[in-house]
VOGU-3710 file (C-alpha; in Angstrom, 3 decimals, decimal comma):
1> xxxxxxxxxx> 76,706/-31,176/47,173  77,577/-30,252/43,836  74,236/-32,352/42,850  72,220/-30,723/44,737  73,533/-27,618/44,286  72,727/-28,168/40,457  69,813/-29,399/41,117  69,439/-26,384/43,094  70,428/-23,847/40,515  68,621/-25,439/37,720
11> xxxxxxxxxx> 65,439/-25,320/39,799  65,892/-22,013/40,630  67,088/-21,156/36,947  64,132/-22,809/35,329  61,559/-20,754/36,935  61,905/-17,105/35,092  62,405/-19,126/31,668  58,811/-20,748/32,571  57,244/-17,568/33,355  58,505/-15,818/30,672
21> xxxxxxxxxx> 56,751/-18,395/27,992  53,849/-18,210/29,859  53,610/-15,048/29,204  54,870/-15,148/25,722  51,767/-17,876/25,216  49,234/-15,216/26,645  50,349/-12,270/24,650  50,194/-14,182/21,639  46,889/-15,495/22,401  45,495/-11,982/22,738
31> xxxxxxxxxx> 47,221/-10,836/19,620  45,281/-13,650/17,737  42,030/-12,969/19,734  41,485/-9,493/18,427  43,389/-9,961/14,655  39,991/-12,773/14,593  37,559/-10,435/16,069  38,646/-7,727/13,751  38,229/-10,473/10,716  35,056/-11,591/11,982
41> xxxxxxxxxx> 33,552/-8,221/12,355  34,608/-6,757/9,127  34,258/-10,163/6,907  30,987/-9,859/4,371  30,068/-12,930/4,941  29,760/-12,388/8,488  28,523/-9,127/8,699  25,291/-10,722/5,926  24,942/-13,875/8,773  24,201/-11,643/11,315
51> xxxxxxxxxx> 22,658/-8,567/9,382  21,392/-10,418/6,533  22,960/-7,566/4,309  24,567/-8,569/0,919  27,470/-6,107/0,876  28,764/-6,422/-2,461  27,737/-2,635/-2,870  28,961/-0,290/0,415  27,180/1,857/2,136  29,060/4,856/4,131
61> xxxxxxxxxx> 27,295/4,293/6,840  29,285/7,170/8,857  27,933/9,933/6,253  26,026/12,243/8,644  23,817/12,478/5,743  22,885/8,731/5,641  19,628/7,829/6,947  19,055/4,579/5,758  19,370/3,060/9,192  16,800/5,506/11,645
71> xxxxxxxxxx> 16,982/5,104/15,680  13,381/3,168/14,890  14,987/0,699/12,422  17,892/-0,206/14,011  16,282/-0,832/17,586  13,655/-3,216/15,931  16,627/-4,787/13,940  17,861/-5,680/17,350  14,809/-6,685/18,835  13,672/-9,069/15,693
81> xxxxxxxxxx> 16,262/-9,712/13,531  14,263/-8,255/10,585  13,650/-4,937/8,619  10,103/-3,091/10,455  7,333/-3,142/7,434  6,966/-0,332/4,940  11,067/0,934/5,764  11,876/0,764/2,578  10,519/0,502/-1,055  9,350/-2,406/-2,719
91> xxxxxxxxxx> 7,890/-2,067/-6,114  6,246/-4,966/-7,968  9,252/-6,563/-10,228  11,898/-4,390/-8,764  13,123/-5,114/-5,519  14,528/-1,956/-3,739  14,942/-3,320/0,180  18,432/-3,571/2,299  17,592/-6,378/4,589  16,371/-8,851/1,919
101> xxxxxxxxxx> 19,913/-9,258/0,622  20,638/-6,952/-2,282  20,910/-3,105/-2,429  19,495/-1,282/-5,733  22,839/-0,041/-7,873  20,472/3,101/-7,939  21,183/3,913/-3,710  24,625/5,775/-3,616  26,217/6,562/-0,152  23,891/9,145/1,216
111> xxxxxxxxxx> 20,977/6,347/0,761  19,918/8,841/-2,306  19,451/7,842/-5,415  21,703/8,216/-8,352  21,788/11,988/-8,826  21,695/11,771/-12,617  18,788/9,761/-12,722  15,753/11,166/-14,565  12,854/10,885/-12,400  10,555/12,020/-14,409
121> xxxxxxxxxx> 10,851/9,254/-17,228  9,782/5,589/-16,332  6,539/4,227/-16,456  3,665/3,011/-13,406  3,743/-0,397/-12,030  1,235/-1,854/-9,505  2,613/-2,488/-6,356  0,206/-4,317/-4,014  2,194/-3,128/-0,747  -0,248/-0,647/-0,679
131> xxxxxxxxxx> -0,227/3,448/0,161  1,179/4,794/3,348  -2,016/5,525/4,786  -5,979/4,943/4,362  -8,897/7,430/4,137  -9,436/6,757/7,743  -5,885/7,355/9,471  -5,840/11,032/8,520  -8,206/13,612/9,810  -6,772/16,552/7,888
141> xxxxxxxxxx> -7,780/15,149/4,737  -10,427/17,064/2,666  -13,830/15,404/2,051  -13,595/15,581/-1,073  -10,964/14,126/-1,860  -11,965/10,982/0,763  -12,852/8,863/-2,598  -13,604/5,660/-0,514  -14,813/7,188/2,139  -17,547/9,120/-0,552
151> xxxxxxxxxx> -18,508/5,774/-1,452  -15,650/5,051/-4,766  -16,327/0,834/-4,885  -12,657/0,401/-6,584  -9,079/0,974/-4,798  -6,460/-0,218/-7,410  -6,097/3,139/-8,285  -4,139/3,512/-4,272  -1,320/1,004/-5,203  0,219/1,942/-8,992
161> xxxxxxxxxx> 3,740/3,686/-7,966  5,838/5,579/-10,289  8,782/3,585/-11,546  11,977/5,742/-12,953  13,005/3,928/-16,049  16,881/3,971/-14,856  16,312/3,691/-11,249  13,905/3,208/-8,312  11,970/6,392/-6,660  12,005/5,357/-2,871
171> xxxxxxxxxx> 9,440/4,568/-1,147  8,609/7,770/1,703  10,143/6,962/4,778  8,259/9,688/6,961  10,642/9,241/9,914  13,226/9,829/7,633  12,375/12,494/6,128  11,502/14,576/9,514  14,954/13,684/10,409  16,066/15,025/7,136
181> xxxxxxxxxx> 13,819/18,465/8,067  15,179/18,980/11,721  14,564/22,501/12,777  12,901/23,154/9,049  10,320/24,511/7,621  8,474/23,397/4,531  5,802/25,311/2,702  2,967/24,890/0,023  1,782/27,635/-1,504  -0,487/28,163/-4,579
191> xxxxxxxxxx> -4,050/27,062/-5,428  -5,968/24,179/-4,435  -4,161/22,040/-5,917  -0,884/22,897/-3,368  -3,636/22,227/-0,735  -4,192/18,447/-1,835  -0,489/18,009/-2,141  -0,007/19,415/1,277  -2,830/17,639/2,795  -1,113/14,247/1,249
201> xxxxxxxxxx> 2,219/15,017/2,909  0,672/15,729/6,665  -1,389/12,002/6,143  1,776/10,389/5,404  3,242/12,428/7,971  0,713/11,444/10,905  1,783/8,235/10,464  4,779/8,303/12,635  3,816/12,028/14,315  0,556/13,822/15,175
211> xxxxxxxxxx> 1,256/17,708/14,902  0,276/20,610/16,671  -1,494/22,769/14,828  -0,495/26,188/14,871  -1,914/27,629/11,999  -4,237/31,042/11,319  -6,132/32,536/8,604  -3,628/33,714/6,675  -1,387/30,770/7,107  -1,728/26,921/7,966
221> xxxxxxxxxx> 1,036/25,532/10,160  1,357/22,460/11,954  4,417/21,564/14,070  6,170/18,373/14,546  7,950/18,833/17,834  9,885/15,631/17,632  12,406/17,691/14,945  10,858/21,082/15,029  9,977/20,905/11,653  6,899/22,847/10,405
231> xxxxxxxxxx> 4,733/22,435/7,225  3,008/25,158/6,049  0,297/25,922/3,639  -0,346/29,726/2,007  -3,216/30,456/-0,359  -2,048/32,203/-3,391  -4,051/31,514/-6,655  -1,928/33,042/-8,944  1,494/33,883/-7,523  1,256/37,580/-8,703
241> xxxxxxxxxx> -0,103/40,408/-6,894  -3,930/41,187/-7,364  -6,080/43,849/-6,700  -10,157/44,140/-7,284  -9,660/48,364/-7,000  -10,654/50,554/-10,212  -7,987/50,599/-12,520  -7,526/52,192/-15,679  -10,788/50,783/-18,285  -10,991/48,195/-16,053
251> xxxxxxxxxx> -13,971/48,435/-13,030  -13,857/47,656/-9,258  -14,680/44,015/-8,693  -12,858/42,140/-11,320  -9,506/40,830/-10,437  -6,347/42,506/-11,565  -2,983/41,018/-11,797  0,258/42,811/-11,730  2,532/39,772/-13,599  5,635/41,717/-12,940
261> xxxxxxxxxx> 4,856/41,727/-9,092  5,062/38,738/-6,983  1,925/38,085/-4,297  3,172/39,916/-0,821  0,874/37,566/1,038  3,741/34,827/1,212  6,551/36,911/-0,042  6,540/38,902/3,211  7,401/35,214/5,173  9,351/33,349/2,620
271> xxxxxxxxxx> 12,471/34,513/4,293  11,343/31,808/7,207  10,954/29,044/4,851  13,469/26,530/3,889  11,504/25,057/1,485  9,090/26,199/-1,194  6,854/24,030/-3,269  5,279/26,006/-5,882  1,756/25,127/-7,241  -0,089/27,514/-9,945
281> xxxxxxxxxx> -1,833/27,620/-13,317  -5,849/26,722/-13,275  -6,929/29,864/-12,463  -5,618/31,379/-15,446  -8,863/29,855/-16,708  -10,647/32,172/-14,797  -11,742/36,093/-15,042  -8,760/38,334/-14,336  -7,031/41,975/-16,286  -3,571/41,384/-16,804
291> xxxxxxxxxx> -1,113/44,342/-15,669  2,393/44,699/-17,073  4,485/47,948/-15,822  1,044/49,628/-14,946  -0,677/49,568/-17,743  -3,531/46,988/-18,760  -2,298/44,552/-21,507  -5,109/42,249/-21,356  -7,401/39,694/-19,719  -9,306/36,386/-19,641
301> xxxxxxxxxx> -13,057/36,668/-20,202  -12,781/40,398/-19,673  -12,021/42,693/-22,837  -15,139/45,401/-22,858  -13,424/47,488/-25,678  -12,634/45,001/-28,962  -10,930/48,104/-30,635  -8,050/47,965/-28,261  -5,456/45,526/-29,143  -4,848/42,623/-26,079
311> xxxxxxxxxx> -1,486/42,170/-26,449  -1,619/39,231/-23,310  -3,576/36,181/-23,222  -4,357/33,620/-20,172  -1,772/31,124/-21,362  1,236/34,015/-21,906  0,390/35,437/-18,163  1,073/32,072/-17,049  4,597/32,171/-18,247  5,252/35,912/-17,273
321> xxxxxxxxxx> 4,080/34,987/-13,598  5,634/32,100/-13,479  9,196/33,669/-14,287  8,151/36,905/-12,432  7,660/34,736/-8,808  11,392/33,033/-9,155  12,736/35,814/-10,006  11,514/37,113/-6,796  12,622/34,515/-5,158  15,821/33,777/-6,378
331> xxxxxxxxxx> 16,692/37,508/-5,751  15,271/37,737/-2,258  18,223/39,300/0,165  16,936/36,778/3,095  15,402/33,927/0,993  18,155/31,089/0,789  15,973/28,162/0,366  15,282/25,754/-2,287  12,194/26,557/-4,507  10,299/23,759/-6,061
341> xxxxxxxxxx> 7,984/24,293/-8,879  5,723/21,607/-9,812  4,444/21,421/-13,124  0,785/22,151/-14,378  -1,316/19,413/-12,893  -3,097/17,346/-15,771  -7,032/17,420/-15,430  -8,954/14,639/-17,291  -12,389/15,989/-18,310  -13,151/13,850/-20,872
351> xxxxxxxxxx> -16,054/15,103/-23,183  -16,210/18,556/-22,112  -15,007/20,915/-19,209  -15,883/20,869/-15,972  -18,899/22,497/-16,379  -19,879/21,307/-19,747  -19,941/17,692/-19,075  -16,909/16,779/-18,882  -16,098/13,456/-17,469  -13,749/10,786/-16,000
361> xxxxxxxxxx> -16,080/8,423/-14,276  -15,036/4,707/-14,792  -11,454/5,193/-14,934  -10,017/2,350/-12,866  -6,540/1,771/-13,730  -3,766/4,530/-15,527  -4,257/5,116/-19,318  -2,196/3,092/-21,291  -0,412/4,883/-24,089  -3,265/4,309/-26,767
371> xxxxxxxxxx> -6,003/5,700/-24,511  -4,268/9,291/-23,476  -6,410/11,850/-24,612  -4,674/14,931/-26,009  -5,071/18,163/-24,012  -4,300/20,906/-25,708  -4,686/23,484/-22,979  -2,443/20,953/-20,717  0,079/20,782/-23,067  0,376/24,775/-24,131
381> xxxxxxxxxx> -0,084/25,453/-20,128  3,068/23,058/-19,160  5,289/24,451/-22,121  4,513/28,177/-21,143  5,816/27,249/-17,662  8,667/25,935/-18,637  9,656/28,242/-20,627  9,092/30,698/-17,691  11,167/28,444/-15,534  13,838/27,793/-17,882
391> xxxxxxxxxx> 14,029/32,323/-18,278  14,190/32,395/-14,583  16,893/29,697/-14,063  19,385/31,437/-16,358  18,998/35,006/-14,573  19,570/33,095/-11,208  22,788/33,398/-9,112  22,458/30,185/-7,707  20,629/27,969/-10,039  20,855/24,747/-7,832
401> xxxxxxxxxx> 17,801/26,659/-5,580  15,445/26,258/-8,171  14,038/22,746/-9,331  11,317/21,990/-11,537  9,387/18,667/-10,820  7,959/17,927/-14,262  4,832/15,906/-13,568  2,928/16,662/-16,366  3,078/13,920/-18,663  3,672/11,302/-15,915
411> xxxxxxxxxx> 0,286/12,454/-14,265  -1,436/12,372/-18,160  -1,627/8,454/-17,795  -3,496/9,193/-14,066  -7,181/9,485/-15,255  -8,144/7,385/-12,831  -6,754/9,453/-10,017  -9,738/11,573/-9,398  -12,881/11,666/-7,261  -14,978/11,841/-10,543
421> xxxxxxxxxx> -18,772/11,659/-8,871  -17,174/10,713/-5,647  -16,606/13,992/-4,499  -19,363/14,142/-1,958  -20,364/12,466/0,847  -24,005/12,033/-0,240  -24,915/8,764/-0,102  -27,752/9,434/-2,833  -25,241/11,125/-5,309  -25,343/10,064/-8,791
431> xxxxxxxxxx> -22,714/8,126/-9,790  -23,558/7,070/-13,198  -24,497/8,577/-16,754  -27,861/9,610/-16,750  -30,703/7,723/-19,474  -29,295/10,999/-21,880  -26,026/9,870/-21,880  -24,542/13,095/-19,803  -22,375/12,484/-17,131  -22,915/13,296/-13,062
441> xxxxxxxxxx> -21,281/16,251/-11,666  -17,433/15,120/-11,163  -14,427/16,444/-10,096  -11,615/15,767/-12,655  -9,082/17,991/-11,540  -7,458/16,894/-7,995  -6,790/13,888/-6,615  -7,753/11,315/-4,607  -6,167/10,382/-0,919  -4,530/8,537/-0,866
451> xxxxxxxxxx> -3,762/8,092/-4,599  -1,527/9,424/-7,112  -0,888/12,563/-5,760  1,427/10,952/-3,004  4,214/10,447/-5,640  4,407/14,275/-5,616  5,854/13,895/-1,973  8,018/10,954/-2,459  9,344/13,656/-5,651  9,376/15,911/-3,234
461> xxxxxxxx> 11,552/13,839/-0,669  14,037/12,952/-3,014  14,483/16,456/-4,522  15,353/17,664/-1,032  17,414/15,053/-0,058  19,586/15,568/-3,078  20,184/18,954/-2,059  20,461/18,700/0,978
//
């Protein structure tokens, strides 16, 4: 009895002891379960097997301001296991892309570059990966500035990128950047210069997105609905306010400009903008009286009385405008936006001027540093603006809304840039120096598309996104 009674009890007794390890056994289990999963998740080398990301250099990727990895990317990283083409930049020698297994130094945590770096000092490189777009995949682009499609034989001139000398410029992500301009509004306004940079911005643009366009006479506007972001263009040839009324000596018909008054034709809307790229100088070349607090100071190819003393030139009104329109700006009650001024756009007539036989025809590749040919107009033009910049900057209350993108000695090594004789569409245009040796009529002065003038809006891109 007592036997089985022990028997009995230790049966009975050995059955919590066994359940009770049991469950010790499964606990533990599940402990190490998830202290693995956490290891395996958050382990480098694991993270690069399945990513194929080298992250020896981190990347926040919960900043709300990093956009390195778009809805797009990351659903055809799922799908295929590899970056989608054209995501990020690759320039020839320099390897800038975050699925191939290294990340620049250069890309800080907002997937911006390094904030001190000097974008306007580096040198171009050929990069055969090409532009963002062809003649053919934009229908907003101006005929003449459709080089290949005018007949131009050569292309190299499409695939030399601008390389920083302390970093990489990256290469424009147009999804990103609507992202980046959700419920935005960007605007060009200037000469016809601003029109070619605008004009390269919607191609790259149309890529990804094809706008509505909801523009008018006074004002081109086309809509991206995906992000509500709008990109406007407003014609303003000088930035000042002008006039062809009587004034003073000076007759009805010739253009007057009031340099201490900023051009209401965009002013009036600027308060709707978020973004402002600024685009002015070349038709200081052109007729024009120059007002200063209502009185006639002088003029460019207009001064009927030679005993009067002109006491303002074309290349002085430059400045004054220039620091007269951010001053307006900067002081505008409902203007908070950021203004971006690009610099005097280099022309390469070569020879002559425009009209005098000037030339660039034959220029297939950018100038190296023994072939630039000094401009003196280009060079007095850019320091004038500056110096109206630099007045501007120092009377502004907020001086991180102003930026100047300096592209005026990167864009002096860009002679070959230009439409030249392929301006037109004619298929029997001359292309070639006549049996005198003079050149065929050429355009010098804007730029291909796609070309050169796309760094502008990669420039562009990055400016924004470092203040933004």
């Amino acid at each position: 009895m007592t036997t089985v009674s022990h028997k009995g009890s230790s049966t009975v007794a050995s059955y919590p002891r066994t359940l009770s390890s049991i469950m010790f056994l499964i606990c533990g289990l599940a402990a190490f379960l998830v202290v693995v999963s956490l290891l395996l998740v958050s382990h480098p080398f694991v993270r690069g097997y399945f990513y194929e990301v080298n992250h020896s250099n981190k990347i926040d990727t919960q900043s709300s301001s990093s956009l390195f990895f778009t809805s797009a990317t990351k659903e055809q990283i799922d799908n295929e296991g590899q970056r989608p083409a054209d995501s990020l930049n690759v320039t020839r020698g320099v390897e800038n892309d975050l699925f191939s297994g290294s990340i620049p130094d250069a890309v800080n945590d907002n997937n911006s570059m390094d904030p001190g770096c000097d974008l306007f000092n580096g040198e171009w490189v050929y990069d055969s990966t090409g532009p963002l777009y062809s003649n053919n995949s934009c229908p907003v682009l101006t005929q003449m500035q459709n080089c290949r499609g005018n007949g131009r034989p050569d292309k190299d001139y499409e695939d030399w990128r601008w390389k920083p000398a302390k970093c990489d410029l990256p290469r424009f992500d147009p999804k990103m950047f609507l992202e980046l301009m959700r419920g935005k509004t960007l605007a060009f306004i200037g000469d016809s210069v601003a029109r070619n940079q605008m004009e390269s911005l919607l191609c790259i643009l149309w890529q990804v997105e094809v706008p509505k366009n909801r523009g008018n006479k006074r004002m081109q506007r086309y809509y991206f609905k995906s992000t509500s972001t709008m990109i406007v263009r407003i014609w303003s040839s000088w930035l000042v306010h002008q006039t062809t009324h009587e004034f003073d000596f000076a007759p009805k018909g010739v253009t007057k400009l009031h340099l201490d008054l900023p051009d209401e034709t965009f002013m009036n809307f600027i308060s709707g903008f978020d973004v402002v790229v600024l685009s002015s100088g070349h038709w200081f070349a052109k007729q024009s009286v120059y007002i200063l607090e209502n009185k006639i100071v002088g003029g460019q190819l207009w001064w009927p009385d030679k005993s009067r003393v002109m006491k303002v030139n074309n290349i002085e009104a430059f400045k004054i405008s220039t620091e007269t329109i951010l001053n307006a700006m900067a002081t505008h009650p409902n203007y908070t936006g950021l203004t971006i001024v690009r610099s005097f756009s280099p022309d390469h007539y070569e020879g002559g001027a425009w009209n005098t036989g000037g030339s660039c025809t034959g220029k297939r590749r950018p100038a190296l540093d023994n072939e630039l040919v000094k401009n003196e107009f280009t060079d007095i033009m850019h320091k004038k603006q500056v110096d109206g910049f630099n007045k501007a900057i120092k009377k502004a209350k907020d001086k991180s809304t102003l930026k100047l993108m300096d592209i005026t000695k990167i864009f002096a090594y860009r002679h070959d840039g230009h439409p030249g004789p392929y301006r037109s569409q004619d298929p029997n245009k001359i292309t070639k120096r006549g049996p005198d040796g003079q050149p065929p009529p050429q355009d010098c002065l804007h730029w291909c598309m796609p070309g050169p003038v796309d760094t502008w809006n990669e420039m562009v891109f990055e400016i924004i996104r470092r203040k933004f």
